[in-house]
C-alpha positions as CSV (number, residue, x, y, z in Angstrom):
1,X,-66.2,31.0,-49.2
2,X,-63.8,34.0,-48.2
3,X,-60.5,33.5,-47.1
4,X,-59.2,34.4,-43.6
5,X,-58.1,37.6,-45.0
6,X,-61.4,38.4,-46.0
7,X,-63.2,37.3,-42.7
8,X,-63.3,39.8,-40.2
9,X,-64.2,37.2,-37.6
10,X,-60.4,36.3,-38.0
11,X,-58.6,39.5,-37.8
12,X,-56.5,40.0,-35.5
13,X,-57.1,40.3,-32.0
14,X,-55.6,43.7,-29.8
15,X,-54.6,42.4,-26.4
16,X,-54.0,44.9,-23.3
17,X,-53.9,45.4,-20.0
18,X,-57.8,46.4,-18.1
19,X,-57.2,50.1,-16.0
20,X,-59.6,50.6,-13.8
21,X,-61.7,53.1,-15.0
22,X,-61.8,51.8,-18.9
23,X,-63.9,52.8,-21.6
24,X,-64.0,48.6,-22.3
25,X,-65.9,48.3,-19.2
26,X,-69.1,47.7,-20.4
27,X,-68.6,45.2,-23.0
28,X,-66.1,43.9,-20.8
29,X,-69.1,43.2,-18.0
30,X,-71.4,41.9,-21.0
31,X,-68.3,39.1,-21.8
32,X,-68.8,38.8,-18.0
33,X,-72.5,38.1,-18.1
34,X,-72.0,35.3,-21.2
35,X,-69.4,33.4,-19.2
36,X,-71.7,33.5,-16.3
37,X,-74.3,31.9,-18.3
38,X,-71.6,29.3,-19.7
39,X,-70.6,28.0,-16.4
40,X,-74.7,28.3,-15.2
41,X,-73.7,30.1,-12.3
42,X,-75.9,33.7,-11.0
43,X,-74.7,36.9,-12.7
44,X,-74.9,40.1,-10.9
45,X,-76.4,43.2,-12.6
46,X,-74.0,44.8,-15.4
47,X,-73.5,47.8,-12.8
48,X,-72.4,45.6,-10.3
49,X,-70.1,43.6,-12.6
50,X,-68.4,47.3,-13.7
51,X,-67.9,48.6,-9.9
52,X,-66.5,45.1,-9.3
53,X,-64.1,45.4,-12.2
54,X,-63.2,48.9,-11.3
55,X,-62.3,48.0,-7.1
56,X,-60.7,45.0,-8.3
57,X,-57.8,44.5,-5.3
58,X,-54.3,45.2,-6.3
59,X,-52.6,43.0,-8.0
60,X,-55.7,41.8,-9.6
61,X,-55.2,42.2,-13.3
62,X,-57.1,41.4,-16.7
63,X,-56.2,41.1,-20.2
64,X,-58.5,41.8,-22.3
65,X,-58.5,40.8,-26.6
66,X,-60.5,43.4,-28.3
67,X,-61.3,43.2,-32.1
68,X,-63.3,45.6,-33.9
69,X,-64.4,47.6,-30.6
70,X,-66.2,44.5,-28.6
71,X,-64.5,42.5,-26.0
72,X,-64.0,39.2,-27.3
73,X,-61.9,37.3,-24.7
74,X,-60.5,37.7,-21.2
75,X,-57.7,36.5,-18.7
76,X,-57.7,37.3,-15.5
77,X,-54.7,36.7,-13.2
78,X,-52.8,37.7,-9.9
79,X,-49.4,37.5,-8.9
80,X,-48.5,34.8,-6.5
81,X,-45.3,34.4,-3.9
82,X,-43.9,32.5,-2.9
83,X,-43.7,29.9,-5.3
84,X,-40.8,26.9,-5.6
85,X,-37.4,28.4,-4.9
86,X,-38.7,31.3,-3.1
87,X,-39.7,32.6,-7.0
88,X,-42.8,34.5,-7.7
89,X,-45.1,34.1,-10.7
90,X,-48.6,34.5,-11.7
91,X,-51.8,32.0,-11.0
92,X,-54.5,32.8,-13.9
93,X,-58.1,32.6,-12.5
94,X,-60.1,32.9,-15.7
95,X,-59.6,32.3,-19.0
96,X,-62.8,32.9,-21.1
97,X,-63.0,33.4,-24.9
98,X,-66.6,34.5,-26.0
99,X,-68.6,31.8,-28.1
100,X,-68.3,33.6,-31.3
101,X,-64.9,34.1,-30.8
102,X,-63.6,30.3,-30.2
103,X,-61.1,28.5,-32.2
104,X,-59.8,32.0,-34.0
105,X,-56.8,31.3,-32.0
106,X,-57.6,34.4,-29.3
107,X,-57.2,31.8,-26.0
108,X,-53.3,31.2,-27.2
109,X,-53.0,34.6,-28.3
110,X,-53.7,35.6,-24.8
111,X,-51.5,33.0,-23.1
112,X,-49.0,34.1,-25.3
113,X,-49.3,37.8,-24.0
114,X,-49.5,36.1,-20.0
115,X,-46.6,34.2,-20.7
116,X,-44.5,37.3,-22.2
117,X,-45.6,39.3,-19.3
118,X,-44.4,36.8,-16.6
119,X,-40.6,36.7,-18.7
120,X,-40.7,40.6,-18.3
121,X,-41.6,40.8,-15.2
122,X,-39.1,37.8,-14.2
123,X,-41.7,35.7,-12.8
124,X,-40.8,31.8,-13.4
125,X,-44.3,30.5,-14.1
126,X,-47.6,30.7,-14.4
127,X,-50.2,28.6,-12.3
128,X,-54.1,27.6,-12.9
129,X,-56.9,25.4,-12.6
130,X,-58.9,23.4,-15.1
131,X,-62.4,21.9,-15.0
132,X,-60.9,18.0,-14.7
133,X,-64.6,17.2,-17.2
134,X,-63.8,19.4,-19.8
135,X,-61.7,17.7,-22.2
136,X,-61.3,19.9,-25.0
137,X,-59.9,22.9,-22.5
138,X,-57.4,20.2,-21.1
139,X,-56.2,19.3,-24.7
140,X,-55.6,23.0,-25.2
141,X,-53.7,23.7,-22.2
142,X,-51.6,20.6,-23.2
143,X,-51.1,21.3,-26.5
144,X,-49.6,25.1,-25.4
145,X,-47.4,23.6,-22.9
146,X,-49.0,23.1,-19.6
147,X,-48.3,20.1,-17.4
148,X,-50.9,19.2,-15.1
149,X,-49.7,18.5,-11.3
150,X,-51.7,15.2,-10.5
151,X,-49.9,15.7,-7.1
152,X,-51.8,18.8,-6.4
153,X,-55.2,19.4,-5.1
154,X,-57.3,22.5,-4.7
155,X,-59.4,23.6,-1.9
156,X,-61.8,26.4,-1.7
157,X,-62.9,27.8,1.7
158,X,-66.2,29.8,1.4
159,X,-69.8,30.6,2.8
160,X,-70.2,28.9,5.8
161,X,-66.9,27.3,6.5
162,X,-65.2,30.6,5.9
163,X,-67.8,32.9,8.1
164,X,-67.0,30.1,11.0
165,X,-63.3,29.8,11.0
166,X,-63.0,33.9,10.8
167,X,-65.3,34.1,13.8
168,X,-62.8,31.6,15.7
169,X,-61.1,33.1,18.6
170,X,-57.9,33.1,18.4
């Protein structure tokens, strides 16, 4: 049995910002595609998943954790504002760490990095959601920190409902 040292599965992970037109793209979109399968939801060709990465909108950004050229993890997050006391901060949308790549400690490594981003950029917190079924995601976001807000729901307007109240006259 090699030690940690040994394992290259547990060096270290290199965490950075995504630019738009990134030589990670590709295996960024192929991290894409696994997650897709993971939450059995349709995935878009890789082409389409690299055009949607590179027109992101503004203020849509993505950490990436690379180790040993492939794309092991991502978080993607946008800034938010306002938030309470007129403050702005960040709400993470995704937070996916690639199956080979679980319990190596890269999901708190990136939360780390999100979290030191926010206190740079003097935003005074970070908000997400969580799938309410999956319990070992809830004890990790607990166990870094995070408080769920039981007074809090979330909505989603989209398809449909979204197409009809667009087309609502003012």
């Amino acid at each position: 049995m090699s030690n940690s040292q040994d394992d290259p599965n547990r060096a270290a992970a290199r965490i950075r910002l995504l630019q738009k037109h990134d030589a990670a793209l590709p295996r960024l979109a192929a991290l894409m595609e696994e997650m897709q399968a993971h939450y059995e939801v349709p995935c878009p060709e890789r082409a389409e998943i690299i055009a949607g990465l590179q027109a992101r909108p503004q203020g849509a950004e993505i950490l990436v954790a690379e180790q040993q050229e492939n794309v092991i993890a991502i978080c993607a997050f946008s800034a938010i504002y306002p938030g309470p006391g007129l403050k702005p901060g960040l709400f993470l949308k995704e937070l996916y760490v690639g199956r080979m790549s679980r319990g190596l400690g890269v999901g708190r490594a990136l939360m780390r990095a999100l979290a030191a981003l926010a206190g740079r950029q003097g935003l005074s917190r970070i908000d997400w959601t969580a799938d309410a079924q999956d319990d070992r995601l809830l004890a990790f976001y607990d166990e870094i920190g995070g408080v769920a807000k039981p007074e809090k729901l979330f909505y989603r307007l989209d398809g449909e409902a979204l197409a009809r109240l667009a087309g609502e006259a003012p």
